[in-house]
N, C-alpha and C positions, 0 to 999 in steps of 0.2 A: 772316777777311781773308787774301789770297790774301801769301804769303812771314810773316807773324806781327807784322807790322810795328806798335808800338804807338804812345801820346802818348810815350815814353820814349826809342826812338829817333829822336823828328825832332830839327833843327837848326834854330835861328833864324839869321837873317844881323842884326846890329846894325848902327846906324848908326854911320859912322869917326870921328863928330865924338865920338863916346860914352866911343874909349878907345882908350890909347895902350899897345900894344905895339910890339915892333923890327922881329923875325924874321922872316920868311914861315916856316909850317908845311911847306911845299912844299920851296923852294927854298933857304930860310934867307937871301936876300937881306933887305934892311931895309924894310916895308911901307911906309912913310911917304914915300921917295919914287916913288910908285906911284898906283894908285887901287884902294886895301889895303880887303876885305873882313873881315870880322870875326863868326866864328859862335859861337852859346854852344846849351846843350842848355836852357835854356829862354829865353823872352822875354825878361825880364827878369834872368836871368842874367849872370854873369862869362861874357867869353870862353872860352873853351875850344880855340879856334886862330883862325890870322891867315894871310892869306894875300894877295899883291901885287894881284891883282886875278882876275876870275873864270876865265882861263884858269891861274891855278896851283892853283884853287881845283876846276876841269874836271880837270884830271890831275894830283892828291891823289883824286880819287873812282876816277877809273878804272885805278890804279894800285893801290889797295886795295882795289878790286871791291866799293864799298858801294855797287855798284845788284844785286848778286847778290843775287837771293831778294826782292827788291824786291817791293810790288803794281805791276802793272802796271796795274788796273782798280781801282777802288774805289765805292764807293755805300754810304749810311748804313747800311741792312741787314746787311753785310758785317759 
């Protein structure tokens, strides 16, 4: 698979009704009065960060370059 990307590196997005954190991961503003996203590294997992909504959530990714090395393509095969 084209950058080595496995089940280990993705990120789920949970729903906000699910769990109450403060901070944004981004901005450190307070997510709740927002429209606060909320990711965890599995499904069913604990959060793992929070962030106001999905523009602080867009530049937290591109500010920490986690689309570098990315798949750009994928297919079962792979």
């Amino acid at each position: 698979m084209c950058g080595g990307s496995t089940d280990a590196d993705k990120t789920f997005v949970l729903p906000a009704a699910s769990v109450r954190m403060t901070a944004c991961t981004y901005c450190g503003c307070p997510v709740e009065t927002h429209d606060p996203v909320f990711v965890s590294e599995s499904p069913d997992g604990e959060p793992t960060a929070q962030f106001c909504n999905y523009g602080c959530l867009s530049a937290h990714i591109d500010e920490a370059g986690l689309t570098t090395g990315t798949a750009c393509e994928w297919s079962p095969a792979q």
